[in-house]
NUSELO-356156 format. One record per residue (C-alpha): y, x, z; residue in three letters. Coordinates in steps of 0.05 Angstrom, whole numbers, padded with zeros to 5 digits, always signed. Example, Ala and Ser with C-alpha at 12.3 -4.5 7.8 and 13.67 -1.06 7.14 Angstrom:
<sites>
-00090+00246+00156ALA;-00021+00273+00143SER;
</sites>
This chain:
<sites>
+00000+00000+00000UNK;+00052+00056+00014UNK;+00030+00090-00038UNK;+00047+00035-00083UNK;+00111+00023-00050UNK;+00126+00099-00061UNK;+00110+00093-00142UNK;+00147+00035-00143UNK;+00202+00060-00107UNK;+00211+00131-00148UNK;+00203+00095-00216UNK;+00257+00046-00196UNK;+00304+00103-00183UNK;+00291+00137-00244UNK;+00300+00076-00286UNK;+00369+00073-00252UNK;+00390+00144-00259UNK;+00359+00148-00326UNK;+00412+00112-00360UNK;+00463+00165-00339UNK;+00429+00211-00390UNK;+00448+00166-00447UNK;+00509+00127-00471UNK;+00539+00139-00410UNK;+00523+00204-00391UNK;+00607+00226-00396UNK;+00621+00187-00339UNK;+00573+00231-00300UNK;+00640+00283-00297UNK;+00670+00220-00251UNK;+00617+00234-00198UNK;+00638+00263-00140UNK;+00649+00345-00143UNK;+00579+00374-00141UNK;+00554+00331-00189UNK;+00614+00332-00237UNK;+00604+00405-00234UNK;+00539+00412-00257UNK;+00548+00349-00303UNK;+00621+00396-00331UNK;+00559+00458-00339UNK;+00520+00422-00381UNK;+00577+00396-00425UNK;+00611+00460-00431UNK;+00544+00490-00444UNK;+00538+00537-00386UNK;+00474+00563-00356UNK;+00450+00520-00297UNK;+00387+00553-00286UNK;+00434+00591-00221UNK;+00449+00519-00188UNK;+00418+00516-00119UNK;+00440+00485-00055UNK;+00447+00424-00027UNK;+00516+00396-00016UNK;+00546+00345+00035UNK;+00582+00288-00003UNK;+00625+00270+00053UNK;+00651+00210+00015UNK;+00577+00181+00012UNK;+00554+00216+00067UNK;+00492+00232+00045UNK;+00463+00320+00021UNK;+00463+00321-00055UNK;+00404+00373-00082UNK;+00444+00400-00135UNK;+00375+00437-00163UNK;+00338+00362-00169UNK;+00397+00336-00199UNK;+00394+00402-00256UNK;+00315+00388-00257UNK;+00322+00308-00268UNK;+00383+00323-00318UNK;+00343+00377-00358UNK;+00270+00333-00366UNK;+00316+00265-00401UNK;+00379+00299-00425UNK;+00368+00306-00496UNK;+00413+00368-00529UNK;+00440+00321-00584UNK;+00471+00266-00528UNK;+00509+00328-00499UNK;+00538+00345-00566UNK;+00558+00272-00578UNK;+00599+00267-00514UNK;+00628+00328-00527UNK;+00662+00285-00588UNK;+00686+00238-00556UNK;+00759+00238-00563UNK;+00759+00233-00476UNK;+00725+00298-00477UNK;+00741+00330-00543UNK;+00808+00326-00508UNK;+00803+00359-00449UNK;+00742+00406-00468UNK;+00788+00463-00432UNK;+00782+00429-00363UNK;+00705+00435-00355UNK;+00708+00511-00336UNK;+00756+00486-00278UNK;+00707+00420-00266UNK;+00644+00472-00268UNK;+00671+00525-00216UNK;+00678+00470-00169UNK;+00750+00438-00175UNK;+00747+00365-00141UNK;+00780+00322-00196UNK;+00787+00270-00138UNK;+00817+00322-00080UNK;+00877+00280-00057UNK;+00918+00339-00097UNK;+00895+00356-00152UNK;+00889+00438-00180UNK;+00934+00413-00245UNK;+00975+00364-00274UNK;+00919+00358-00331UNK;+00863+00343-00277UNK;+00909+00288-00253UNK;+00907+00265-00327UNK;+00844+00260-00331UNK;+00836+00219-00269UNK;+00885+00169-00287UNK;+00856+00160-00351UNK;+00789+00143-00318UNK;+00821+00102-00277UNK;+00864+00060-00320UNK;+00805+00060-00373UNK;+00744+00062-00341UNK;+00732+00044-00268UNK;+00707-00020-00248UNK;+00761-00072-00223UNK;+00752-00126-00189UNK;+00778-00176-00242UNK;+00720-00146-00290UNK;+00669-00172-00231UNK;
</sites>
């Protein structure tokens, strides 16, 4: 019975998370810092073979294992989606911030590093987040 529970459970979660490797994979680099890091990696084509660690999220409260996140990304990420996103005109437009975004600059630190970062939050913000009169 646990068992099944357990199966049940992990292929429920990857059903979820599995849809972040597709059309909507760019909004990954929303996630909160060590995720939009390694997320800003991948897009800017950097080695995350070095990611370790895991990471408090103080805003969720909960230890992110950046390593499981590289694995889970690496086994359903297909090459081509990560070359489509990097078209996008939201990326294609700010392709110079994921070096900043990679090394671990928190796009939603109450201050911002740079004007552009602060861009590029508003622009998520205004275009992308949820709002209440869309629920």
């Amino acid at each position: 019975m646990l068992e099944d529970f357990t199966k049940y459970v992990r292929e429920s979660l990857i059903r979820h998370f599995i849809r972040w490797t597709g059309d909507l994979f760019f909004m990954a680099l929303f996630l909160n810092q060590p995720a939009a890091s390694v997320v800003a990696k991948l897009l800017n084509g950097e080695n995350t073979t070095r990611v370790t660690g895991e990471i408090f999220d103080i805003y969720h409260k909960n230890l992110i294992n950046n390593k499981r996140f590289v694995i889970f990304l690496n086994e359903h990420l297909q090459t081509s989606t990560i070359m489509q996103h990097r078209q996008l005109p939201l990326l294609h437009n700010n392709l110079d911030l994921l070096p900043l975004l990679s090394n671990g600059c928190d796009l939603w630190a109450d201050v911002p590093i740079s004007q552009r970062l602060q861009q590029l939050r508003d622009i998520y913000l205004q275009h992308y987040s949820a709002m209440s009169s869309n629920t």
